[in-house]
VODOZA-172151 format. One record per residue: residue number from 1; residue in one letter; x, y, z of N, C-alpha, C in turn. Coordinates in steps of 0.05 Angstrom, whole numbers, padded with zeros to 5 digits, always signed. Last residue first. Example, Ala and Ser with C-alpha at 12.3 -4.5 7.8 and 13.67 -1.06 7.14 Angstrom:
! VODOZA-172151
R   k r     nu     nv     nw    cau    cav    caw     cu     cv     cw
R   2 S +00257 -00045 +00142 +00273 -00021 +00143 +00258 +00001 +00157
R   1 A +00264 -00114 +00156 +00246 -00090 +00156 +00264 -00066 +00156
! end
This chain:
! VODOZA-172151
R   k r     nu     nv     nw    cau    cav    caw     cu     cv     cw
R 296 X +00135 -00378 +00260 +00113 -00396 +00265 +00122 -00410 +00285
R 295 X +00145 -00309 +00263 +00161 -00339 +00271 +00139 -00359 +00269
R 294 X +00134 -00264 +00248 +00135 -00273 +00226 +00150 -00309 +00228
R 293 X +00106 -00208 +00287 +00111 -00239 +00293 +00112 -00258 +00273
R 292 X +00089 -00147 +00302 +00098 -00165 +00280 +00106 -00190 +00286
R 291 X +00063 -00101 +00319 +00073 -00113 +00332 +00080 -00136 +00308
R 290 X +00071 -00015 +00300 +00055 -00050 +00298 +00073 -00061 +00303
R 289 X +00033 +00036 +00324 +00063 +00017 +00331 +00050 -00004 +00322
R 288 X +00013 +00105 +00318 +00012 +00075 +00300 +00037 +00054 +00318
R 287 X +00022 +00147 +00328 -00005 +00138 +00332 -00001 +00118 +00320
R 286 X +00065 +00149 +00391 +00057 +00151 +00370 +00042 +00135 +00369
R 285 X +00057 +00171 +00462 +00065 +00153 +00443 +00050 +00161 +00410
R 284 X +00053 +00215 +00500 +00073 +00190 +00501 +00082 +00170 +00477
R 283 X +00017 +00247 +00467 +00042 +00265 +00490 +00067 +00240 +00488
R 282 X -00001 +00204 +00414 -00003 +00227 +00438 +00018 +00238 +00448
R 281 X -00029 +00224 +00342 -00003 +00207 +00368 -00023 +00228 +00389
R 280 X -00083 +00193 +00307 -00064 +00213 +00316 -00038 +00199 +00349
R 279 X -00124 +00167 +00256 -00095 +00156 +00275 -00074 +00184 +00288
R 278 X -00188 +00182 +00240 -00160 +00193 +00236 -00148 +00185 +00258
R 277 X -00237 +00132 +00223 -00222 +00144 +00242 -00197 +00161 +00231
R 276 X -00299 +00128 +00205 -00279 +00145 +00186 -00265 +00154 +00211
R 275 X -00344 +00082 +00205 -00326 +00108 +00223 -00302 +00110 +00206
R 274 X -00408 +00068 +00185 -00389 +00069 +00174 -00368 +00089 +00198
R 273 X -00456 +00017 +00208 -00444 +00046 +00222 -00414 +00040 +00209
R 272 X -00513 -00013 +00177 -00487 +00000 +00182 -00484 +00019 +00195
R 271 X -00576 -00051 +00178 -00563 -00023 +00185 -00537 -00017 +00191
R 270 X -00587 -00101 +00131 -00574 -00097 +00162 -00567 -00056 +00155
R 269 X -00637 -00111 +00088 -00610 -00097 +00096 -00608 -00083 +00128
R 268 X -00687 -00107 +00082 -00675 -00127 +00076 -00648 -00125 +00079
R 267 X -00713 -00047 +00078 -00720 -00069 +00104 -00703 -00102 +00103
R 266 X -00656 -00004 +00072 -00679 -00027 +00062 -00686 -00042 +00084
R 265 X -00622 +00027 +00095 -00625 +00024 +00064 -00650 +00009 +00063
R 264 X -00607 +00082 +00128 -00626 +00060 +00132 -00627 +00051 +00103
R 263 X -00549 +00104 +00152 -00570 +00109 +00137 -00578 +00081 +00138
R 262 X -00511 +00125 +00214 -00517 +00118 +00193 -00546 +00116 +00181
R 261 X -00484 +00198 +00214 -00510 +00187 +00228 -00505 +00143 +00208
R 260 X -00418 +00203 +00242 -00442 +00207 +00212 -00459 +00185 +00225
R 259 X -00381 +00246 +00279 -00402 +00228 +00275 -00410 +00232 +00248
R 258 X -00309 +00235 +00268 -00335 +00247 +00263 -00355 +00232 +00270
R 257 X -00254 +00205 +00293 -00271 +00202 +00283 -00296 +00215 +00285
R 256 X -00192 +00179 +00328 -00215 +00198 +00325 -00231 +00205 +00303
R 255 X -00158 +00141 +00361 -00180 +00140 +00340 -00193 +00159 +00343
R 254 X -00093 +00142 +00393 -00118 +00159 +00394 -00138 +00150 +00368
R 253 X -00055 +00101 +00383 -00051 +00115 +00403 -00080 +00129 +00418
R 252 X -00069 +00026 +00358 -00069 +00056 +00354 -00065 +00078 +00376
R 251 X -00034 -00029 +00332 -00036 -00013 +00357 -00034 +00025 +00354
R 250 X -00044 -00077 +00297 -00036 -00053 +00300 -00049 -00040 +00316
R 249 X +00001 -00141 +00289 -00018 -00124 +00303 -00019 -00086 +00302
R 248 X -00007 -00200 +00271 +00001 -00174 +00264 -00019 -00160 +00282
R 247 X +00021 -00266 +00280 +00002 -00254 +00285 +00023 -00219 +00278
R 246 X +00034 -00340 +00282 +00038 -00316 +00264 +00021 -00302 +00276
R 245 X +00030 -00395 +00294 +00045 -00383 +00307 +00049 -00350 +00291
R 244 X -00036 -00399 +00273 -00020 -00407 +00279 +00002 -00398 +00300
R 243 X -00058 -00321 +00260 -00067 -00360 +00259 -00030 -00365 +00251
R 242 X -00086 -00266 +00272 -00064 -00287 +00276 -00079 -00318 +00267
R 241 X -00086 -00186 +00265 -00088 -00213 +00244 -00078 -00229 +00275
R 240 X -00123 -00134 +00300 -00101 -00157 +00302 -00110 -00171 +00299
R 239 X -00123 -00069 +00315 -00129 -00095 +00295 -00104 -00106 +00296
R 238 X -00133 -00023 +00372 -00126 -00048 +00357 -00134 -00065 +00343
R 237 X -00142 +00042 +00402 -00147 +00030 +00389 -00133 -00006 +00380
R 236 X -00158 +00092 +00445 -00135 +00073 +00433 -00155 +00058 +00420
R 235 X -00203 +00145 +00424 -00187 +00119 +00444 -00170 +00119 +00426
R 234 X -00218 +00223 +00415 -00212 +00196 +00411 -00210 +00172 +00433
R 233 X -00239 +00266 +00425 -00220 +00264 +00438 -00206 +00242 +00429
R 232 X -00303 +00266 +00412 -00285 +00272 +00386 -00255 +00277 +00400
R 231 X -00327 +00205 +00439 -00326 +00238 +00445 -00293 +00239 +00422
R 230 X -00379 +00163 +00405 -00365 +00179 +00427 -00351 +00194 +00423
R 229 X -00428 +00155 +00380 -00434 +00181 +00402 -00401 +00184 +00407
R 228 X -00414 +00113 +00364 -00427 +00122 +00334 -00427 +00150 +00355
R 227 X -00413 +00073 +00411 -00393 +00080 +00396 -00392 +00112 +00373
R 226 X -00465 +00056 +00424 -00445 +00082 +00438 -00424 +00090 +00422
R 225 X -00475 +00027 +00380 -00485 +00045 +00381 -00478 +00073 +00397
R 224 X -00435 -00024 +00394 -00428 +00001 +00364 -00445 +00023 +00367
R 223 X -00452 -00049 +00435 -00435 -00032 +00439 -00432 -00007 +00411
R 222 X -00522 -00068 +00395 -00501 -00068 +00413 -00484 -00053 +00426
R 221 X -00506 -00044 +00323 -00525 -00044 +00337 -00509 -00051 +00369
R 220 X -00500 -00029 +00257 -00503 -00016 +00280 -00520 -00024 +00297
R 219 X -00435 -00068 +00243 -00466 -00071 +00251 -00474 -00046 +00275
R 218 X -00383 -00035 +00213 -00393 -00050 +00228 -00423 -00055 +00235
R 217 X -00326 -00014 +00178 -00356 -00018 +00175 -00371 -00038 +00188
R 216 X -00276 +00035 +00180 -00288 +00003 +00195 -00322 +00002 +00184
R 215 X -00216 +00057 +00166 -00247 +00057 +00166 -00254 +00033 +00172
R 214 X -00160 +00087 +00193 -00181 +00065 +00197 -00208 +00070 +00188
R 213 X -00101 +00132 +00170 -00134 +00128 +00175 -00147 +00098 +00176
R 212 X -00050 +00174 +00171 -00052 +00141 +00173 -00086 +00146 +00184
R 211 X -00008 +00212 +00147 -00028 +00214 +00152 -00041 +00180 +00156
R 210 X +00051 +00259 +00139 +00040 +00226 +00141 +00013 +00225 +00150
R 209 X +00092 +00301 +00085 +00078 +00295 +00116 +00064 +00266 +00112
R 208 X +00128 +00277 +00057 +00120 +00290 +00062 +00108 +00296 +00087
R 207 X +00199 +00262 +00048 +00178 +00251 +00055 +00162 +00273 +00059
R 206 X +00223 +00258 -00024 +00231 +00275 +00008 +00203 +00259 +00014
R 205 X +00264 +00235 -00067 +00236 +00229 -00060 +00236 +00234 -00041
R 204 X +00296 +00269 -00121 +00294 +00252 -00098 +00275 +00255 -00089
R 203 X +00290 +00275 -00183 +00327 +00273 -00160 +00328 +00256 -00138
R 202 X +00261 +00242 -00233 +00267 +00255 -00198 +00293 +00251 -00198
R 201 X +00287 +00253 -00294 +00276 +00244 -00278 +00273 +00249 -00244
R 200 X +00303 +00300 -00324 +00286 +00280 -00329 +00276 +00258 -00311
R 199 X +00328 +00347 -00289 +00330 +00326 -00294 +00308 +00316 -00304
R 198 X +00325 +00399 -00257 +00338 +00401 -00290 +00349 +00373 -00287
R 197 X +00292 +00371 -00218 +00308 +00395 -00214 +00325 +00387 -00237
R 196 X +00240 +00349 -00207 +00247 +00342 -00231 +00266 +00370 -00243
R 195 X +00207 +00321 -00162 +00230 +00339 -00164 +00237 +00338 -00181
R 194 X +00160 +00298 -00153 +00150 +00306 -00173 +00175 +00324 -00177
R 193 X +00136 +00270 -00095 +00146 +00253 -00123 +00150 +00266 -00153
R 192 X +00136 +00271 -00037 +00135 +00290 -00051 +00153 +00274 -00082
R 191 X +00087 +00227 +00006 +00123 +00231 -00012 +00117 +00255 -00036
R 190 X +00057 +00208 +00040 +00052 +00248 +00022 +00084 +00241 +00017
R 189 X +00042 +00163 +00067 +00065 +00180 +00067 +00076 +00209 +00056
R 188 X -00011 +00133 +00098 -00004 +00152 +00068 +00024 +00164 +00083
R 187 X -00032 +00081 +00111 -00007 +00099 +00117 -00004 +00107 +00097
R 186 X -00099 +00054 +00124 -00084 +00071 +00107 -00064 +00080 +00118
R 185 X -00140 -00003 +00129 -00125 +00017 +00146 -00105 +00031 +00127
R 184 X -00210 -00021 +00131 -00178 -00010 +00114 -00164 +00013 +00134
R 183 X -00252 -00071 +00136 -00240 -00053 +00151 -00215 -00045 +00128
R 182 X -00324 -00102 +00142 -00300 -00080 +00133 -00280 -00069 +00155
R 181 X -00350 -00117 +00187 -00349 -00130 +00162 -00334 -00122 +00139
R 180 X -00341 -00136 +00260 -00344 -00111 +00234 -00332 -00130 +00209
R 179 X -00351 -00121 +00331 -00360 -00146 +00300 -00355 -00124 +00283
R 178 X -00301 -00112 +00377 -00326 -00090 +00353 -00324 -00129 +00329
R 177 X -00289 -00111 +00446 -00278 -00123 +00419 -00307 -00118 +00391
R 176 X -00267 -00047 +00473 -00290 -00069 +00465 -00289 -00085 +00440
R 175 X -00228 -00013 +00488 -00229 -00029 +00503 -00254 -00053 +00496
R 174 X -00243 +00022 +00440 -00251 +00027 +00470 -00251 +00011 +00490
R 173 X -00236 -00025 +00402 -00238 +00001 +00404 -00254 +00011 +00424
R 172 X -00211 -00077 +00365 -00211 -00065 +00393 -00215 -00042 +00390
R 171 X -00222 -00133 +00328 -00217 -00103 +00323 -00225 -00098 +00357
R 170 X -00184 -00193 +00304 -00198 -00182 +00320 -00200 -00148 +00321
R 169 X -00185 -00231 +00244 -00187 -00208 +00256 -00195 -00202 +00285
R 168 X -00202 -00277 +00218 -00180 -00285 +00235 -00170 -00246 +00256
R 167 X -00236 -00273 +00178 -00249 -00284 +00201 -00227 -00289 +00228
R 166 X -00204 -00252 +00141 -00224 -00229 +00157 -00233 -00248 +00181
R 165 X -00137 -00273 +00145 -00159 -00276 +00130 -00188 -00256 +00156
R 164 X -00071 -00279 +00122 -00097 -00267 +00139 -00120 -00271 +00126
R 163 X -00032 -00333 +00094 -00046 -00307 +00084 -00062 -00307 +00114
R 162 X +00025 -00386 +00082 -00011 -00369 +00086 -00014 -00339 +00095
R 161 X +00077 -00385 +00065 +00072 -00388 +00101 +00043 -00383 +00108
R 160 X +00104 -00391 +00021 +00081 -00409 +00023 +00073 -00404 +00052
R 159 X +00138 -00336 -00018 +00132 -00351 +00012 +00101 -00367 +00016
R 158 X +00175 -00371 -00070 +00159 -00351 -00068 +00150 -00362 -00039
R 157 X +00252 -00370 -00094 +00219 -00380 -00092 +00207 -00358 -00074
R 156 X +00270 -00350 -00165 +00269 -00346 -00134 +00248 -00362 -00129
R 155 X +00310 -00328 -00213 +00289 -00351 -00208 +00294 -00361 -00171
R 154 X +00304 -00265 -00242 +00318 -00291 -00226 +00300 -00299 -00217
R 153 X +00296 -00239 -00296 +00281 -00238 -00276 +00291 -00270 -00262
R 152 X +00333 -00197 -00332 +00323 -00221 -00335 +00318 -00223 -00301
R 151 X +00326 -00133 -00376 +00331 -00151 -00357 +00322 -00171 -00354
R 150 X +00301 -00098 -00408 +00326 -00110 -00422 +00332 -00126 -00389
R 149 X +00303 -00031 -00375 +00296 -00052 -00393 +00318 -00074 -00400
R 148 X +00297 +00006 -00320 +00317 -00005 -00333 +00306 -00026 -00351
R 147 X +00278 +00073 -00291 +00275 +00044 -00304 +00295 +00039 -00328
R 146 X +00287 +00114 -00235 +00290 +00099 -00259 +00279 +00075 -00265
R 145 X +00253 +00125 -00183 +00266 +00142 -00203 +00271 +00136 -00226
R 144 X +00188 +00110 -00161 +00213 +00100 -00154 +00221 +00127 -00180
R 143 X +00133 +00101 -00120 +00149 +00125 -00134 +00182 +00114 -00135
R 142 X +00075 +00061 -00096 +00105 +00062 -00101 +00123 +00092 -00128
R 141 X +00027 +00034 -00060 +00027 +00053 -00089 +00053 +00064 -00083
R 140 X -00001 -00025 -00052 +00021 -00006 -00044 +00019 +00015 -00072
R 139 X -00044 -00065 -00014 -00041 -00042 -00040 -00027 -00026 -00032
R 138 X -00063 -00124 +00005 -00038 -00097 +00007 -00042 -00083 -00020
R 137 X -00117 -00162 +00039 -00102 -00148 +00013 -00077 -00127 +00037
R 136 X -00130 -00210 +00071 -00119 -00194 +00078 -00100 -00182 +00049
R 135 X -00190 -00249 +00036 -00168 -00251 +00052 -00149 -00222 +00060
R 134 X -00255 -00252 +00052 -00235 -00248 +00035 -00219 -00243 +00059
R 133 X -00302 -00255 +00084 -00295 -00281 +00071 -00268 -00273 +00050
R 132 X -00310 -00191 +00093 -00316 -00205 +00103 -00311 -00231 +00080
R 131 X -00248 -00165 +00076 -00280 -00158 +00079 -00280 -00182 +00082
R 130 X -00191 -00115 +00078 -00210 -00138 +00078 -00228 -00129 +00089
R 129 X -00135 -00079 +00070 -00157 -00079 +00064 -00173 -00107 +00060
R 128 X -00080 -00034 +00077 -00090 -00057 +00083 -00118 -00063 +00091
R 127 X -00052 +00009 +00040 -00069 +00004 +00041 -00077 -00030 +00049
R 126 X +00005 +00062 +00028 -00006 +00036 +00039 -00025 +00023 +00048
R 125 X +00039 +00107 -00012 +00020 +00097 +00007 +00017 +00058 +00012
R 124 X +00092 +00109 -00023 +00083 +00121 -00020 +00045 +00132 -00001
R 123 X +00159 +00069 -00011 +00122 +00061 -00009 +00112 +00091 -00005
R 122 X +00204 +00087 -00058 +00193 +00087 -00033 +00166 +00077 -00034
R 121 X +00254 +00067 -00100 +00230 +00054 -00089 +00231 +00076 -00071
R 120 X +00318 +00075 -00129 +00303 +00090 -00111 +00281 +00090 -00110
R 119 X +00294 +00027 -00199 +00319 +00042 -00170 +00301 +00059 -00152
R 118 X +00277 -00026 -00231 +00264 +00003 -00224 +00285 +00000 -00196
R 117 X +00276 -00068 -00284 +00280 -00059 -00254 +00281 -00029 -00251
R 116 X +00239 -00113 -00319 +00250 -00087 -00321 +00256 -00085 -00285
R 115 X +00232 -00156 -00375 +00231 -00149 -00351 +00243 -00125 -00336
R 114 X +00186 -00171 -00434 +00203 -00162 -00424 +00202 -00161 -00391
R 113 X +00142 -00200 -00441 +00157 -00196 -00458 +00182 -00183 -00447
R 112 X +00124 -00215 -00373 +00119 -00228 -00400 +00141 -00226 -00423
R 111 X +00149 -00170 -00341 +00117 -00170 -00350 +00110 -00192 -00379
R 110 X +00181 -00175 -00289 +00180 -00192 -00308 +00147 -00186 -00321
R 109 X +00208 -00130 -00246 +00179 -00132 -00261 +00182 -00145 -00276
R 108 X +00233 -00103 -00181 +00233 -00125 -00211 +00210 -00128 -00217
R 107 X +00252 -00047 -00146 +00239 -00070 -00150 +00248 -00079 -00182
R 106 X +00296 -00029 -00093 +00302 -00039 -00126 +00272 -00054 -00119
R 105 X +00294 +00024 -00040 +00292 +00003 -00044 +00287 -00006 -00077
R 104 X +00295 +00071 +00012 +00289 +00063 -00014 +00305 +00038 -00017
R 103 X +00260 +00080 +00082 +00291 +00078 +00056 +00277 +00066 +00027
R 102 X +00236 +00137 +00101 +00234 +00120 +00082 +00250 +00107 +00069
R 101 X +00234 +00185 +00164 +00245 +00184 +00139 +00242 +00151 +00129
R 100 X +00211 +00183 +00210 +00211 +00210 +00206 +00217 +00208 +00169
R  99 X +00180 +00119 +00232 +00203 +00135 +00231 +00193 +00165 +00216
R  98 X +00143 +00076 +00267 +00144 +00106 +00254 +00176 +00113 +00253
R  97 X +00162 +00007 +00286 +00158 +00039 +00294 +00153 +00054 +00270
R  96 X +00152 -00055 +00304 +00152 -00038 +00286 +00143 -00009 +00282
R  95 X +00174 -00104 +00342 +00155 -00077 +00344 +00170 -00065 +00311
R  94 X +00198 -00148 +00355 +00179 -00157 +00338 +00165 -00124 +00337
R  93 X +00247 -00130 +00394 +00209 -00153 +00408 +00186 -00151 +00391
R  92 X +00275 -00114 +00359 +00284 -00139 +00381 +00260 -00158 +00391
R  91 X +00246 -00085 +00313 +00272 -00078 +00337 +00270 -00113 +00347
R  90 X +00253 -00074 +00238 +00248 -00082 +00260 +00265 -00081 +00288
R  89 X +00272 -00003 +00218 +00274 -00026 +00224 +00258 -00040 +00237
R  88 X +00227 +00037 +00207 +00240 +00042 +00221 +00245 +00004 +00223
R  87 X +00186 +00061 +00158 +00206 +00070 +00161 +00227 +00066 +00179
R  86 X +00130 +00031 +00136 +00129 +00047 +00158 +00163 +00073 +00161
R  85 X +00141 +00008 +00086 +00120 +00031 +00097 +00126 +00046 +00114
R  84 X +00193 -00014 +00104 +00194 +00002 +00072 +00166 +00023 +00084
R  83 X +00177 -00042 +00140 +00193 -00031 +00143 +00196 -00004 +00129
R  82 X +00134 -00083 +00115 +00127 -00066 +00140 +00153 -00039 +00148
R  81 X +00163 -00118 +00081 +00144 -00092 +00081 +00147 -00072 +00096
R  80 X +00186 -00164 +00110 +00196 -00140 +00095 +00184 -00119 +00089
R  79 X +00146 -00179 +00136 +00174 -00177 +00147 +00187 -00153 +00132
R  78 X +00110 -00195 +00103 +00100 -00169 +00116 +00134 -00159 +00132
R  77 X +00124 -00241 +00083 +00129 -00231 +00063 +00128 -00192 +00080
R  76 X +00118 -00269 +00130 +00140 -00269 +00128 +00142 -00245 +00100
R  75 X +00057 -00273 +00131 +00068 -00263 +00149 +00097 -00255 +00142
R  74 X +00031 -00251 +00055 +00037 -00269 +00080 +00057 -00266 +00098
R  73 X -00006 -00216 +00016 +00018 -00224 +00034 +00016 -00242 +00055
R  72 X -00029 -00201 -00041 -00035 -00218 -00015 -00006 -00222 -00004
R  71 X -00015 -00142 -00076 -00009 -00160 -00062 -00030 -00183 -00042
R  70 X -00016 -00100 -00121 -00036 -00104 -00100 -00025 -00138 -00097
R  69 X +00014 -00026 -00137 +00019 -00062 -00140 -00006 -00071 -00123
R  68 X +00001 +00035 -00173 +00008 +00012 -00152 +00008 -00026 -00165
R  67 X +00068 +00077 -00181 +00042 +00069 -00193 +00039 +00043 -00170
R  66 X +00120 +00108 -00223 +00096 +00107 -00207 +00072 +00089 -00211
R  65 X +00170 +00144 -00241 +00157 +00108 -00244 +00148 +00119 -00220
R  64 X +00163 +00194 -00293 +00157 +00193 -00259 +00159 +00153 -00270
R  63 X +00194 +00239 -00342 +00178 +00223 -00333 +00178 +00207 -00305
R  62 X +00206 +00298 -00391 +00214 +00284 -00364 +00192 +00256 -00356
R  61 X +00204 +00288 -00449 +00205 +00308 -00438 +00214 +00291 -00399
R  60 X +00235 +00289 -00519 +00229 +00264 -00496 +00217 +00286 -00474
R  59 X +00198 +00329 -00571 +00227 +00312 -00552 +00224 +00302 -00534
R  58 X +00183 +00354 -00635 +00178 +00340 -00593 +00214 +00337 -00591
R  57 X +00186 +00359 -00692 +00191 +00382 -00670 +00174 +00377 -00641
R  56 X +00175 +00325 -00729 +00203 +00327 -00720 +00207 +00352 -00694
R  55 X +00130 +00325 -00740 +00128 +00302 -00719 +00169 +00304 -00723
R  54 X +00073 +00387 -00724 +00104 +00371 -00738 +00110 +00346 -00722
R  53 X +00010 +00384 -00739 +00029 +00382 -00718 +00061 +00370 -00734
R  52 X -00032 +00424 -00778 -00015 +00403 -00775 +00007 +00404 -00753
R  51 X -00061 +00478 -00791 -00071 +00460 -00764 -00055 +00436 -00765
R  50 X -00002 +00529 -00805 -00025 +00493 -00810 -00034 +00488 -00787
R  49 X +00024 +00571 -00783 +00018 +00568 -00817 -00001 +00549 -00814
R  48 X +00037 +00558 -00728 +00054 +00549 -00748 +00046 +00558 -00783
R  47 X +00031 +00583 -00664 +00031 +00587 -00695 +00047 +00570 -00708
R  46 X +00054 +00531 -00613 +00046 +00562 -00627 +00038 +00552 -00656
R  45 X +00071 +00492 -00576 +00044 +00494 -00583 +00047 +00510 -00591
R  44 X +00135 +00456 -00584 +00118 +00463 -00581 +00093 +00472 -00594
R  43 X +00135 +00394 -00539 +00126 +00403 -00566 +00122 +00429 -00557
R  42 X +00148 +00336 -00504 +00145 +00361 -00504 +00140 +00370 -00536
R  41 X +00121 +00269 -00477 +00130 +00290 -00492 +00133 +00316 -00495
R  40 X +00134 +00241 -00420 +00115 +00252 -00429 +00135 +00272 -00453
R  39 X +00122 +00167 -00384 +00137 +00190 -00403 +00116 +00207 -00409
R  38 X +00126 +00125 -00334 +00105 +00139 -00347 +00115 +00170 -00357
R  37 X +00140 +00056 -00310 +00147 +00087 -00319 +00134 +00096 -00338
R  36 X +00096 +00026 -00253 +00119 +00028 -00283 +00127 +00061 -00294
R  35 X +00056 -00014 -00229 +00076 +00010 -00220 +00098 +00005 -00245
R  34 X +00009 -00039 -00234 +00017 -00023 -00253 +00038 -00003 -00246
R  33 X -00001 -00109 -00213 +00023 -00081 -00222 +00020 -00066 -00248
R  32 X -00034 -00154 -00180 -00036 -00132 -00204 -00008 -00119 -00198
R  31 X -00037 -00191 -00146 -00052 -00188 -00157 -00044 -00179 -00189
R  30 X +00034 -00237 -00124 +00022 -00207 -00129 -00012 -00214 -00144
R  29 X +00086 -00258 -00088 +00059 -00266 -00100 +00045 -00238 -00093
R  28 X +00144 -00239 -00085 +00123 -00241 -00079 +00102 -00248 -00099
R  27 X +00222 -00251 -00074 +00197 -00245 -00111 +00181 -00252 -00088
R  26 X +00282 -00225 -00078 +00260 -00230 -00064 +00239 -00228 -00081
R  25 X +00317 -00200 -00104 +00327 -00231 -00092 +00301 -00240 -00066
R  24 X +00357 -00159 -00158 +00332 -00172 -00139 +00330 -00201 -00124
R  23 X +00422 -00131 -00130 +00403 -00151 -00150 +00378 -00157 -00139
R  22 X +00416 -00079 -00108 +00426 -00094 -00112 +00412 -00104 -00134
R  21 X +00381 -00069 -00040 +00397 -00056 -00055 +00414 -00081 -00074
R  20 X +00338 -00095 -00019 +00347 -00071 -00011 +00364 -00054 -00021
R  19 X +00286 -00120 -00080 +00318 -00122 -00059 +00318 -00099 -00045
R  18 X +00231 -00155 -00105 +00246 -00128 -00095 +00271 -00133 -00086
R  17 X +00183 -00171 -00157 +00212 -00175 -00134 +00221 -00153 -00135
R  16 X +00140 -00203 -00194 +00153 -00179 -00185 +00157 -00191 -00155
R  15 X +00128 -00238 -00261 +00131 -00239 -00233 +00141 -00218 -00221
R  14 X +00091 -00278 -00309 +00097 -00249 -00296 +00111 -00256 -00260
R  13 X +00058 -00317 -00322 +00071 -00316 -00329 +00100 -00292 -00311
R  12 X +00003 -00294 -00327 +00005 -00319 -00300 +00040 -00320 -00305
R  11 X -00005 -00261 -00366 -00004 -00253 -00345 +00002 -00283 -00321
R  10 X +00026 -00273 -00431 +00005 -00280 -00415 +00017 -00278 -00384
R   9 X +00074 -00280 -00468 +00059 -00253 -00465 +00024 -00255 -00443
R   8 X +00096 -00328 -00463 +00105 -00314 -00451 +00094 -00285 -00448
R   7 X +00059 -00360 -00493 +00047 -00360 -00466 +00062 -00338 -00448
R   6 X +00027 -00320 -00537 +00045 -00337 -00534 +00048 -00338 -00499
R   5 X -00034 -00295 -00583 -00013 -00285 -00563 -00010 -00318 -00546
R   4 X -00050 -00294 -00633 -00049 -00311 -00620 -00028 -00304 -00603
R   3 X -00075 -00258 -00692 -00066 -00257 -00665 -00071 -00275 -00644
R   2 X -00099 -00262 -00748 -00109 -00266 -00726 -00077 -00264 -00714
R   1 X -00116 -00214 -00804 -00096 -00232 -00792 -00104 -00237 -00763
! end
């Protein structure tokens, strides 16, 4: 028999949205989602008389919604983000702080055949990532508590305000604006996602510790060569998206970073200097503040 899958079971079809609380009422333009819920059976394993497994003796056992999404975002869509990652409202002059704690948050999943919402969200990590002629990715990897089936996915629009793009970057490090052909910046949040205190599903999603990293991949040659020496004390640091009236910025306290020698590949291949920075605070300030401007 052949199979002809219907257009409602086809991926262009699909849509995911979030709320702060509530009904969903914000839908983004997405790559991928596999953030969903993930069961596991119990049984048990002893003697029985047979290498046969009984199929009346499991039971549901506990299960996690986890998993990531990968986004293109655009300025206005980062409005909202940036909060959920980071943890601390926007303030007044477009700054976006560190907080200590993560609010949670409803996403929506229309996957075709069905649509589903998922309760207590946190962003567990966060990954902003481009290369040279591509545009400004998000990869969020998300821990929520429940899922709900059997839902219908409201009809929202989506933000047309354009995307970052690599040629729209500037990178600052040591006071020197750096050519570079890679860059990812990471806010891992270490959410502890696995409380499963005589419940099937989490109770709750504590924050763990935080760890935020820059890798950059740049030409080794020019200023980058001091760079590849300097002193394991760290700088400040900045990447910063803009076009038009839109711009993101992130403002590092300290970059610190190992040396690694770089390697020579080929006489047909530019020489790299990969830096593997760790984002630390200082005495005065924390190691991350981003500046946000979602007004055109």
């Amino acid at each position: 028999m052949v199979f002809t899958p219907t257009t409602a079971q086809m991926g262009h079809v699909s849509n995911f949205g979030t709320s702060d609380s509530g009904a969903i009422d914000e839908e983004f333009y997405f790559e991928s989602c596999d953030f969903g819920k993930n069961g596991t059976v119990m049984e048990r394993d002893g003697m029985r008389g047979t290498r046969s497994l009984s199929a009346d003796d499991i039971k549901e056992g506990i299960f996690t919604c986890d998993g990531p999404v990968s986004l293109v975002p655009t300025p206005e869509d980062l409005d909202i983000w940036l909060p959920r990652i980071l943890g601390a409202s926007e303030a007044a002059t477009d700054i976006f702080a560190l907080a200590e704690t993560l609010p949670e948050f409803n996403v929506g999943v229309d996957r075709g055949g069905d649509a589903y919402t998922y309760d207590g969200v946190k962003v567990n990590k966060a990954t902003f990532r481009c290369s040279k002629g591509e545009p400004l990715r998000l990869l969020l990897d998300l821990i929520g508590k429940t899922e709900t089936t059997g839902q219908t996915f409201p009809t929202l629009t989506l933000s047309n305000a354009g995307f970052y793009a690599m040629h729209e970057l500037v990178l600052t490090i040591e006071s020197v604006e750096r050519e570079v052909a890679e860059i990812e910046i990471v806010i891992d949040n270490q959410l502890v996602g696995d409380r499963h205190n005589n419940s099937q599903s989490v109770t709750d999603i504590p924050s763990g510790g935080r760890l935020i990293t820059m890798k950059v991949v740049m030409p080794f040659s020019g200023a980058n060569v001091a760079l590849h020496n300097a002193a394991v004390t760290g700088a400040a640091g900045t990447a910063a998206w803009s076009f038009g009236g839109y711009s993101t910025s992130f403002a590092f306290a300290a970059l610190q970073a190992p040396k690694q020698t770089p390697p020579v590949r080929g006489k047909t291949e530019e020489t790299m200097l990969t830096k593997n920075f760790t984002a630390r605070a200082t005495a005065a300030t924390k190691e991350l503040i981003v500046t946000h401007d979602a007004a055109a």
